[in-house]
C-alpha positions as CSV (number, residue, x, y, z in Angstrom):
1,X,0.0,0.0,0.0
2,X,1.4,3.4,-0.6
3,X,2.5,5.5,2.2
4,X,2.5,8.6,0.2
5,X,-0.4,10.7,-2.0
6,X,-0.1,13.4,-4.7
7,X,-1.5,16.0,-4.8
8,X,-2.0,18.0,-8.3
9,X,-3.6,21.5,-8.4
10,X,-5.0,23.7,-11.1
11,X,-3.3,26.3,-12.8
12,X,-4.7,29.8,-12.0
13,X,-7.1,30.8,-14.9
14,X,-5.8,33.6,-15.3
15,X,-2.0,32.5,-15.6
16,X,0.3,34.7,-17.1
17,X,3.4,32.7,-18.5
18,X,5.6,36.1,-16.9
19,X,3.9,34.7,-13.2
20,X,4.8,31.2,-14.0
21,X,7.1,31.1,-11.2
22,X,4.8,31.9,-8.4
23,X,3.0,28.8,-8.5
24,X,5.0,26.3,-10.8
25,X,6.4,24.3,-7.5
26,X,2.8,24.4,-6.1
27,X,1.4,22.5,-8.6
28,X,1.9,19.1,-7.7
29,X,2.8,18.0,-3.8
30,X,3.6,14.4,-2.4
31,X,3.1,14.0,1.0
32,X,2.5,11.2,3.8
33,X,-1.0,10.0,4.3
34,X,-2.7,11.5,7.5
35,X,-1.8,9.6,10.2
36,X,-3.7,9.3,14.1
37,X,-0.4,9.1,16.3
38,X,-0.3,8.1,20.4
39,X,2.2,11.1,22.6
40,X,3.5,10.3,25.8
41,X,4.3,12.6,28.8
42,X,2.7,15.7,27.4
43,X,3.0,18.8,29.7
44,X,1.9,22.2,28.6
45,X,0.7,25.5,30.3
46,X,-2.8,26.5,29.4
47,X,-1.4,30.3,29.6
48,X,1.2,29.7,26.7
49,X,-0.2,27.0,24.5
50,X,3.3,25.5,24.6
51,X,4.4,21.1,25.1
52,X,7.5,20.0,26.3
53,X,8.5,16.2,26.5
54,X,7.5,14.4,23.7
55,X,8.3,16.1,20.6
56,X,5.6,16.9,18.2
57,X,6.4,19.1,14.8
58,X,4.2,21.5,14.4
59,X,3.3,21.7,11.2
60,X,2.9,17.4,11.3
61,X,1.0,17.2,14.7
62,X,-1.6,19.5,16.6
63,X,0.5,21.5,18.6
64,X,3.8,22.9,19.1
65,X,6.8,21.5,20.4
66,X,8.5,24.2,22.5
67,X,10.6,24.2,25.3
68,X,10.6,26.6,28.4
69,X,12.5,27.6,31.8
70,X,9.7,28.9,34.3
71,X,9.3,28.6,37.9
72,X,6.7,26.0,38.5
73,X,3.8,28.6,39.7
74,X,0.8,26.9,38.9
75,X,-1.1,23.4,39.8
76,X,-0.8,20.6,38.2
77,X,-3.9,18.6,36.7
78,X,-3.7,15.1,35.5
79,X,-5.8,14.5,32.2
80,X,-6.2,11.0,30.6
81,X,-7.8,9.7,27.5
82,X,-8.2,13.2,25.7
83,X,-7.4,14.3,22.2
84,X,-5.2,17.7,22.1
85,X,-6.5,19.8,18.9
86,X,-4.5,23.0,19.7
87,X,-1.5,24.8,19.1
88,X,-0.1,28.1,19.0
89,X,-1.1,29.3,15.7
90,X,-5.4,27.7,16.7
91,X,-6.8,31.2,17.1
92,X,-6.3,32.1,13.9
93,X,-9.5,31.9,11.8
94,X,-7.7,29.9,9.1
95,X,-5.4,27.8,11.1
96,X,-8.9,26.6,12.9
97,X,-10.8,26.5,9.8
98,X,-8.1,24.6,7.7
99,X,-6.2,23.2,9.7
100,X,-7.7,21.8,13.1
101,X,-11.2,21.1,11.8
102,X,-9.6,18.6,9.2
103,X,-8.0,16.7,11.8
104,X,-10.8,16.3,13.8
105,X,-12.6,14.9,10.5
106,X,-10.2,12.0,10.5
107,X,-9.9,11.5,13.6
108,X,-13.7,11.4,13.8
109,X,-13.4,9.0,10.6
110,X,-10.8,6.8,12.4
111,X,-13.2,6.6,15.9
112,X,-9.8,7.5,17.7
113,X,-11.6,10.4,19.2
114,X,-14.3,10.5,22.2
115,X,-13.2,14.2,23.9
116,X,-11.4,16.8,22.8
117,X,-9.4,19.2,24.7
118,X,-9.8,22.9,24.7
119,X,-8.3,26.3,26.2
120,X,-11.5,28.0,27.5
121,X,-9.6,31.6,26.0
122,X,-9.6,29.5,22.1
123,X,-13.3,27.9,22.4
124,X,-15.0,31.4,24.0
125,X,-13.9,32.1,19.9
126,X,-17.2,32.4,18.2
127,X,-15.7,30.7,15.2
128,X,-14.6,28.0,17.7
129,X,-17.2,26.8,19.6
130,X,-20.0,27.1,16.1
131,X,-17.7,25.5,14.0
132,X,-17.8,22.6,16.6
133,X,-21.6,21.6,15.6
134,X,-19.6,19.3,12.9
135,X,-19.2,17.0,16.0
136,X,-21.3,14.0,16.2
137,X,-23.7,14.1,19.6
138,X,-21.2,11.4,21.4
139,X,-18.1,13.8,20.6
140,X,-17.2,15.3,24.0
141,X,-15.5,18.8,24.4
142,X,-13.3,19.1,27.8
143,X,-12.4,23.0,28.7
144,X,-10.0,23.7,30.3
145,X,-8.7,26.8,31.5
146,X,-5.9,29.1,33.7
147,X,-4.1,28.9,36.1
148,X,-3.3,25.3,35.5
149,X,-0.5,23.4,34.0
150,X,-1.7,20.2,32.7
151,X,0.0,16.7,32.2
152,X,-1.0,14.1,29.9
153,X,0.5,10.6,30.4
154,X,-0.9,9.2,27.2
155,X,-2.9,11.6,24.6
156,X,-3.6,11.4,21.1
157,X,-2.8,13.7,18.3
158,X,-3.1,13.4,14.1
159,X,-0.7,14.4,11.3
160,X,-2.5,15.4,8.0
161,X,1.1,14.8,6.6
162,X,1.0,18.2,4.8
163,X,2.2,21.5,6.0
164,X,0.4,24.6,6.4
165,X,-1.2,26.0,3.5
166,X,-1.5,22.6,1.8
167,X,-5.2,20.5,2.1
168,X,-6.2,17.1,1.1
169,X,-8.8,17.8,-1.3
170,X,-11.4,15.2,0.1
171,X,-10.8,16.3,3.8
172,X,-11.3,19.8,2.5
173,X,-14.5,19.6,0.5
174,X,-15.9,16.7,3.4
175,X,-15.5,19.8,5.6
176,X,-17.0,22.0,2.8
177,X,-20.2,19.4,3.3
178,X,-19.9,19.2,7.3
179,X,-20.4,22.8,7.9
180,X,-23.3,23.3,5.2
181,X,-25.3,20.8,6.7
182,X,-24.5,21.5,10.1
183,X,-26.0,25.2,9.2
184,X,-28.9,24.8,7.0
185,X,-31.6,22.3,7.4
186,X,-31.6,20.1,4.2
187,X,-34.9,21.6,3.0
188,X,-33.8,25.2,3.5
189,X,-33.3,26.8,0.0
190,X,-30.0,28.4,-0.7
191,X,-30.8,31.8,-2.4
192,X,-28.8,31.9,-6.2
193,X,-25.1,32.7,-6.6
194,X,-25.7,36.0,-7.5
195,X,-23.3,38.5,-5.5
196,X,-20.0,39.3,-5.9
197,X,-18.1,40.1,-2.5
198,X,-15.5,42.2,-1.8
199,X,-13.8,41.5,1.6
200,X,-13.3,45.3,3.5
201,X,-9.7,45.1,5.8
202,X,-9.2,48.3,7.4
203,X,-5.6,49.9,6.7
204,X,-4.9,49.7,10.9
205,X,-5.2,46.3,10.2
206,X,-2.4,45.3,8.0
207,X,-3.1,44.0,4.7
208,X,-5.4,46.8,4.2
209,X,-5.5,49.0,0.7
210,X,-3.7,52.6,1.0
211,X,-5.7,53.5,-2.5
212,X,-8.8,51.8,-1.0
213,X,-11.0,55.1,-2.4
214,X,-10.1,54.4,-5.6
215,X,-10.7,51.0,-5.5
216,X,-13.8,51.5,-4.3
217,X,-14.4,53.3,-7.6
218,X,-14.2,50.6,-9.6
219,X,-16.0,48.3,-7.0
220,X,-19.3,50.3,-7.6
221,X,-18.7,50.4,-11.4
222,X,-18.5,46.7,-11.2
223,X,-21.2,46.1,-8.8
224,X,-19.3,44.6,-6.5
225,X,-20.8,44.5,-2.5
226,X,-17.8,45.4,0.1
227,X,-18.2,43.6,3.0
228,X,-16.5,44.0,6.4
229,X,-16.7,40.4,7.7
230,X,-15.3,41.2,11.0
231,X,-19.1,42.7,11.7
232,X,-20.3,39.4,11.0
233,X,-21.5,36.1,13.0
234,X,-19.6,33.0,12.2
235,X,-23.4,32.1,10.5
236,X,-23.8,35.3,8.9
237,X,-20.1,34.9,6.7
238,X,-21.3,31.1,5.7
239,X,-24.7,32.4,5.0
240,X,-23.0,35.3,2.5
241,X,-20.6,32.7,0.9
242,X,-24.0,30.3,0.2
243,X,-25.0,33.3,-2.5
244,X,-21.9,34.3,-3.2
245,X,-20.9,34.4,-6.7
246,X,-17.8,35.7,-6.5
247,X,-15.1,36.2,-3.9
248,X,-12.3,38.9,-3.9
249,X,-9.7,40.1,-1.4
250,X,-6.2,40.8,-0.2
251,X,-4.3,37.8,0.6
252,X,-5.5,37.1,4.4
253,X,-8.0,35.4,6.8
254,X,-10.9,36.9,5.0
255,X,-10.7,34.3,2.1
256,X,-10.6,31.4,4.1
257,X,-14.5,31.6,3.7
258,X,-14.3,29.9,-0.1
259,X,-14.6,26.8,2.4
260,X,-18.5,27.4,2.6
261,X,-18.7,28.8,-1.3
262,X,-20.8,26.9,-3.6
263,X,-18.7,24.8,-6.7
264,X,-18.2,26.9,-9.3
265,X,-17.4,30.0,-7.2
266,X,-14.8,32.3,-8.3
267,X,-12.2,33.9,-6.2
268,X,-9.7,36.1,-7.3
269,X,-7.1,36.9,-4.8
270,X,-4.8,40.2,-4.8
271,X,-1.5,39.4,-4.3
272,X,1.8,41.0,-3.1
273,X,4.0,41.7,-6.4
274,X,6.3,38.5,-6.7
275,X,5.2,36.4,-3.7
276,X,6.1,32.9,-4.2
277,X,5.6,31.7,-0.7
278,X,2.2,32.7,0.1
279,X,0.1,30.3,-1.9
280,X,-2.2,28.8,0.7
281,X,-5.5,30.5,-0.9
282,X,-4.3,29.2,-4.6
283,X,-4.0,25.6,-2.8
284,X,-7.3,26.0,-1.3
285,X,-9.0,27.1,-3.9
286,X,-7.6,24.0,-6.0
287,X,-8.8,21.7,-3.4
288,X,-12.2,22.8,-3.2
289,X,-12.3,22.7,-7.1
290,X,-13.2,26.5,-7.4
291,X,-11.5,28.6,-10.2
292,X,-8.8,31.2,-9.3
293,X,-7.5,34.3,-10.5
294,X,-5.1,36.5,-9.1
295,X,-3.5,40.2,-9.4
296,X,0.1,41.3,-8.3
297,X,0.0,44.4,-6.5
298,X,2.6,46.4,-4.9
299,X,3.2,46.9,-1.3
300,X,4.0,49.7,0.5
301,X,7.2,48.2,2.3
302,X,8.6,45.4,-0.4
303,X,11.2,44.4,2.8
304,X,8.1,43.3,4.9
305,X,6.5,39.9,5.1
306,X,3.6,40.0,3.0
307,X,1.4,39.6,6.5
308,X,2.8,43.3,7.3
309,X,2.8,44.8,4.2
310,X,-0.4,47.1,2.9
311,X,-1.5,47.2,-0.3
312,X,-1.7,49.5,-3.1
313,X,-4.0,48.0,-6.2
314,X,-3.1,49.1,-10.0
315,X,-6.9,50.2,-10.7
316,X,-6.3,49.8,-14.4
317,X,-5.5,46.7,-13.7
318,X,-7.9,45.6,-11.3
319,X,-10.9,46.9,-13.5
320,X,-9.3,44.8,-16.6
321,X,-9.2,41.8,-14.7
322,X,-12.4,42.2,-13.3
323,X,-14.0,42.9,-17.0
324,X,-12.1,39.6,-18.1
325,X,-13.5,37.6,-15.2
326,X,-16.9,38.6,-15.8
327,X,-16.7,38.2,-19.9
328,X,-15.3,34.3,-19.5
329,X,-18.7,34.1,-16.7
């Protein structure tokens, strides 16, 4: 049987042969199958999301291997039979959405999970806890909370076998079919794919777009609805992406909510100018079988990461691309 899988994506449909370097080693992955895997002597302190003792890689397991000198200030509570789905990065509405909800899927798939453990300061998320109605009924959650340091003698953790920004594509669209039928009843009608969405980030933000008034221009040429989706319920952003015909936004958190679009969706993602790193929204994209565009923009600081950089849009450009995306509809 073969330990590995390969992954093969879709070319952006939009490609431009000049660009062909920003996604050409993205396009096909091999990777280990996901894996359930048994820890031993797990210690971590609820305060700093952080394991010591048995060594789990990040990216590979469900949290962090790190390793700390501090003065043993809190208690210590003894917790056995529990499945850690946490790590430093879990907060983060796509590192939840993408990454922890997928492992719970397979674990779930493998019946190696009966409770789940959970920083209280993580599930009081509203993304967290709603997101958890994927759980069957016999699916425990355990919180647990400050000021506590907690030791696991035996836990269990999974390894999707990719790291982040890369999805197995039938994980990925079972969660796509998870969350729509843990929202809407199977007889409630989903209204058309008729809007096209905009995702608002304000400049104090980072990621946000210095020449956003002029963007905006084009946006109500184009008939394009901005939304601010940090406004908006957990249900409310999977309710919008149910109608939504057409996704577009600056490379961030906002467009991790393709995961509840419809098939067929388009998103077109703007870019930081010669970015070769940040692909995890082409990859996602690909996985869920939804056609993607992109735009190169520049950046206000081209020495910044592009998760500090803000953005300043070509809107020649922007309008073309739009009015080819909507011709090719």
């Amino acid at each position: 049987m073969a330990r590995n899988i390969v992954i093969n994506r879709k070319a952006p449909v939009n490609l431009n042969l000049e660009d062909a370097f920003l996604f050409s080693h993205e396009m096909q992955i091999t990777a280990p199958k996901p894996k359930v895997h048994c820890g031993y002597w797990g210690c971590f302190d609820i305060h700093i999301f952080a394991s010591y003792g048995h060594k789990i890689d990040k990216q590979m397991g469900v949290f962090e291997q790190r390793t700390f000198h501090w003065r043993l200030l809190f208690s210590t509570k003894l917790v056995i039979g529990y499945t850690v789905v946490f790590d430093l990065w879990s907060a983060n509405y796509f590192h939840w959405l993408t990454e922890v909800l997928p492992k719970l899927l397979f674990l779930i798939e493998k019946k190696q999970i009966t409770t789940i453990l959970i920083p209280a300061s993580l599930y009081k998320k509203e993304f967290v806890h709603q997101s958890l109605k994927i759980l069957p009924n016999e699916i425990k959650v355990k919180i647990i909370s400050a000021p506590h340091r907690y030791f696991l003698p035996v836990y269990k953790y999974c390894s999707l076998g990719v790291h982040s920004g890369n999805f197995h594509p039938d994980i990925i669209c079972q969660l796509r079919e998870k969350m729509w039928n843990a929202f809407f009843a199977t007889s409630e009608q989903v209204e058309q794919q008729k809007e096209i969405i905009f995702i608002y980030r304000n400049l104090s933000e980072r990621r946000g777009i210095v020449n956003f008034s002029e963007v905006e221009v084009v946006l109500a040429q184009k008939n394009v609805k901005v939304v601010n989706f940090s406004v908006l319920t957990f249900r409310e952003q999977i309710v919008l992406m149910r109608r939504c015909a057409m996704l577009i936004g600056v490379h961030g958190a906002g467009l991790t909510n393709m995961l509840f679009t419809n098939p067929g969706t388009r998103i077109l993602e703007l870019r930081k100018k010669g970015d070769a790193h940040n692909n995890c929204y082409f990859s996602l994209a690909s996985a869920l079988g939804l056609p993607y565009y992109y735009l190169q923009c520049e950046v206000d600081s081209a020495e910044k990461l592009t998760q500090e950089c803000n953005f300043i849009v070509d809107v020649n450009q922007f309008s073309d691309c739009l009015s080819r995306i909507f011709q090719n509809s």
